[in-house]
N, C-alpha and C positions, 0 to 999 in steps of 0.2 A: 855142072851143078855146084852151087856155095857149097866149099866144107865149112861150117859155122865151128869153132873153135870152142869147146867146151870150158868152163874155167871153175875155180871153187868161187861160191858165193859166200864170201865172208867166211869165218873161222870156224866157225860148229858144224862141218861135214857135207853140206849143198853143194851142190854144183850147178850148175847154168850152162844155156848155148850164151854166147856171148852176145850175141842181137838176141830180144827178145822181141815179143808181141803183146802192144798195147791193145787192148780188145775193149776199151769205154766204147768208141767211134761206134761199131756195131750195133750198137744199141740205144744212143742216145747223144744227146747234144751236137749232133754233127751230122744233120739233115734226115731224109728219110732210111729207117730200118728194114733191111732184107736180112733174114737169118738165112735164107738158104742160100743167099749171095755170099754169105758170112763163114760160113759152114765148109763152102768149099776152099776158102781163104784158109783157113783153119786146116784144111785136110791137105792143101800147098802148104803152107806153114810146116809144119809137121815133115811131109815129105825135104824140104828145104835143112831142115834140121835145125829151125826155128823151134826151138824147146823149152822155153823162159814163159811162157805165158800169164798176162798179168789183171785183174779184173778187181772189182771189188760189191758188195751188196749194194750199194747207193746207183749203180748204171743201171741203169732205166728203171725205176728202180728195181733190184732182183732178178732184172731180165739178162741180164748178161751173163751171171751164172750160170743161170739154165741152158745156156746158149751155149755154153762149154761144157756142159756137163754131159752133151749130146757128140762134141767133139770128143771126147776123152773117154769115150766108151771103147776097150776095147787095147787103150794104150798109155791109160793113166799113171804105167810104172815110168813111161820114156819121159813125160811132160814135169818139169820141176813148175808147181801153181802156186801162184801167188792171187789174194784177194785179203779186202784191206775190210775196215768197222769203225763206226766212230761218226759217221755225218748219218745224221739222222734227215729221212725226207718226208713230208706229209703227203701220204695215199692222196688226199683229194687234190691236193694243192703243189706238186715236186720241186717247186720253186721256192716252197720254204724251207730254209734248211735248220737244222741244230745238231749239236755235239753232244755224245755223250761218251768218255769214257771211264763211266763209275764200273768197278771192278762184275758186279752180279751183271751188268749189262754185256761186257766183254765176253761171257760164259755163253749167251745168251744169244748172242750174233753170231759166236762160231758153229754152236749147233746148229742155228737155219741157214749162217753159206753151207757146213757140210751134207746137209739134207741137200741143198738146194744141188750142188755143183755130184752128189751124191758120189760121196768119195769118202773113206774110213779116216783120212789125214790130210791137212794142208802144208803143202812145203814151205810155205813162207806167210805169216799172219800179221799186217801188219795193222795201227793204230794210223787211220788216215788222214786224222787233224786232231791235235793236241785237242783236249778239251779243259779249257780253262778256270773248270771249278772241282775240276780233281786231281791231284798231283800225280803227275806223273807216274811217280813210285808205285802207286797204288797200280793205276793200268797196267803198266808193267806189271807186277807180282803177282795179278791176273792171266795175263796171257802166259808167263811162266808156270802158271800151273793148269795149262793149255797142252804144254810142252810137258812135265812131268805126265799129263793123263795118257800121251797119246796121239793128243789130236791136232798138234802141231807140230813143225820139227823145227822152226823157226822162228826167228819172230823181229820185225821192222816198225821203224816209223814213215812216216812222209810228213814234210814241211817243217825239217824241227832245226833248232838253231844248234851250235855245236854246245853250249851250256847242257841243254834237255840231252842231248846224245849220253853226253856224260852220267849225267844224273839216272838215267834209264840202263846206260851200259853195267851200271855199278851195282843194278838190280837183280838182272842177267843178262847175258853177252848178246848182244844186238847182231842178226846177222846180215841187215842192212838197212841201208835208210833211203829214202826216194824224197826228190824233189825235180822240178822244172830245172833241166839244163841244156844251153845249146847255145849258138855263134850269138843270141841273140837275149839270153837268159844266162849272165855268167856269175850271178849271186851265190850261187854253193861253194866259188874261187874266195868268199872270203869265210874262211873256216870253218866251214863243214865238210869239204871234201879233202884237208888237211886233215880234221877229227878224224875221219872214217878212216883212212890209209894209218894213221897212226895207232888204232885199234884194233883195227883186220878187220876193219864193216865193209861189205859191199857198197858201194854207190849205184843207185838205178837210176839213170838218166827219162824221165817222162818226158813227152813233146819236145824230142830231140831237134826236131825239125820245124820246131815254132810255130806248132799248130796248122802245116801244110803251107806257113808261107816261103820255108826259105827254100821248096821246091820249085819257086818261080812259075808255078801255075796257077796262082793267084796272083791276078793284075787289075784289078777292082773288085767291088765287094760285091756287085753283082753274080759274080763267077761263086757264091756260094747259096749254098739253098735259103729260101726266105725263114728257116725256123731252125736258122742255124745259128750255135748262141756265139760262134765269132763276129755276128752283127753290133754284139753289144761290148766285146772286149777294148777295151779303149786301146789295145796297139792296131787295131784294123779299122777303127776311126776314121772322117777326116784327113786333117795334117799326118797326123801318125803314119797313116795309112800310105799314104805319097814318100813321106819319111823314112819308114822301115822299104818300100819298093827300092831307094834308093839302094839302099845295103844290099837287097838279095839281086839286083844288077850286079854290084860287084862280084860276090859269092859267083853268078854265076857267069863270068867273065875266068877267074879264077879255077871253075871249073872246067870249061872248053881247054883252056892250055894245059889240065890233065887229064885231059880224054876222060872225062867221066861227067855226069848227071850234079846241078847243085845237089839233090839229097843224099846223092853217094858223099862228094866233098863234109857236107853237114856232118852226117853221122862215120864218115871216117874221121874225121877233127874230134868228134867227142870220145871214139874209142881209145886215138890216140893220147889223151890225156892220162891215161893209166888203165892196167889191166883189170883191176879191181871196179872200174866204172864200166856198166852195160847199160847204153841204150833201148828203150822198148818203142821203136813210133810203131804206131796202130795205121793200120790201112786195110781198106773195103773192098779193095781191087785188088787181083793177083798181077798183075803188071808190075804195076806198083811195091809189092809184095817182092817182087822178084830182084827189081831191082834194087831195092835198101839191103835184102842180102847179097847182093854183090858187093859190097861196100866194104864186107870184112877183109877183101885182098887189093883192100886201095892201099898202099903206103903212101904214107906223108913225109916226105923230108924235111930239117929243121930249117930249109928255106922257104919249103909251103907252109911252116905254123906259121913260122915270120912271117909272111905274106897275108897268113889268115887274121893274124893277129892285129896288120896293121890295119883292115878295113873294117874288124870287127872285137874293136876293145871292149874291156867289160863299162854297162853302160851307155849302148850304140843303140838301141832300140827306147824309140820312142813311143811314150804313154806305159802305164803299169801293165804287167802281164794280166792281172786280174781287174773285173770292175772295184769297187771300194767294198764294197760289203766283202768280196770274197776275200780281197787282200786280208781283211780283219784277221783270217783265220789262219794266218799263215802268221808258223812260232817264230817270233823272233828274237 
């Protein structure tokens, strides 16, 4: 069985398994929904020593809390939780989105994930997308008094440029920040994940694994469900799509000569990047499950980075991670 390696998350007293568990997929955007398929993923999870669990109120929408909130009965002290506020979705319509992080609305969201995930505390509350008609500051000094109440012990961004890190750290101590990283997404390499080490932030790596492509089991787009919203992300395109298959051939050429799986290689390359950076990929299957926590006893020598680095520089992946309107929302 994985021993998952426990670590501190960022500087105010958390701690994490070191792989965690991305739980959006369950619930949304990434074909059809079984909670009971989920559930038992979560109860593997769990047993594996996958401890990190990470959701937020916009998955489906609200539904993914609830989804955890059925796991976590019973062992809410072992699980360090994270769930995120700030992208607002329309009931009738989930495709429309908007931002709000005005400080009375921050108060407001935390009460219904805590009703929702029905837990007295969140271990990690982060602000999901900067919202660009309230400073920063203010969010912040919100959710800091989240933390004074009680009802958080933490508190993160996602998608923020190393400038807002700043600006939000100097409000109260951030104890980590999440954005997209991996062989294939290496934009946090330009100073945000030098910020974060330089101030004791955690780094959470999401879609370590490039949205299930750099496992090499996607080899056309057909191989995904038809109401699957990687249909529409412009790296699984077309050209893109033929383009980025190229690279994860390599990756997994690269992993046959270390006797391991591409998604073991993937997410042992992002671990190795520093101890402070944990991976979360989400996965629906306990197979799958099983094998990304094997991942933590891959070592990498500095002739596998070389090696990794040379077929996967920053900038290797073709078409933006997001369609345009989503890029929009990403602080930079």
């Amino acid at each position: 069985m994985p021993d998952i390696p426990i670590r501190p998350l960022g500087s105010q007293g958390l701690q994490a398994s070191a792989l965690g568990l991305g739980c959006m997929g369950m619930s949304d955007f990434y074909g059809v929904r079984n909670d009971e398929a989920s559930l038992r993923v979560l109860d593997k999870a769990f047993e594996l020593g996958i401890r990190f669990w990470d959701t937020a109120d916009m998955y489906g929408p609200f539904t993914n809390e609830m989804l955890l909130a059925k796991a976590l009965k019973g062992r809410r002290q072992h699980i360090t939780l994270a769930t995120k506020f700030g992208i607002i979705r329309d009931p009738n319509d989930p495709s429309k989105r908007g931002l709000n992080g005005k400080p009375d609305y921050v108060k407001t969201a935390c009460e219904a994930s805590l009703k929702r995930l029905q837990t007295d505390v969140i271990d990690l509350y982060y602000l999901h997308r900067v919202d660009p008609n309230t400073p920063i500051e203010d969010t912040v000094g919100a959710m800091a008094d989240l933390v004074k109440a009680g009802k958080v012990r933490g508190i993160g961004l996602s998608e923020v440029s190393p400038a807002t890190i700043r600006r939000a750290h100097a409000i109260h101590p951030l104890s980590a920040v999440q954005s997209e990283y991996s062989l294939w997404t290496r934009d946090p390499e330009d100073g945000v994940l030098q910020t974060c080490q330089e101030l004791g932030i955690a780094f959470v790596a999401y879609s370590p694994l490039g949205r299930g492509f750099l496992t090499g089991r996607i080899r056309s787009i057909d191989d995904l469900p038809a109401d699957d919203y990687r249909r529409y992300s412009p790296r699984f395109m077309g050209e893109n799509f033929q383009k980025n298959l190229q690279l994860v051939e390599k990756v997994q050429q690269l992993a046959a000569a270390k006797s391991c799986t591409p998604a073991q290689l993937a997410l042992a390359w992002v671990m190795a990047q520093g101890t402070y950076i944990f991976p979360i990929p989400g996965t629906k299957q306990i197979s799958y499950l099983i094998e990304n926590a094997e991942a933590v006893h891959i070592q990498l020598t500095q002739e596998d980075l070389a090696a990794i680095d040379a077929i996967a520089p920053k900038g290797i992946a073709a078409g933006a991670r997001y369609p345009e309107e989503g890029m929009k929302s990403v602080n930079r």
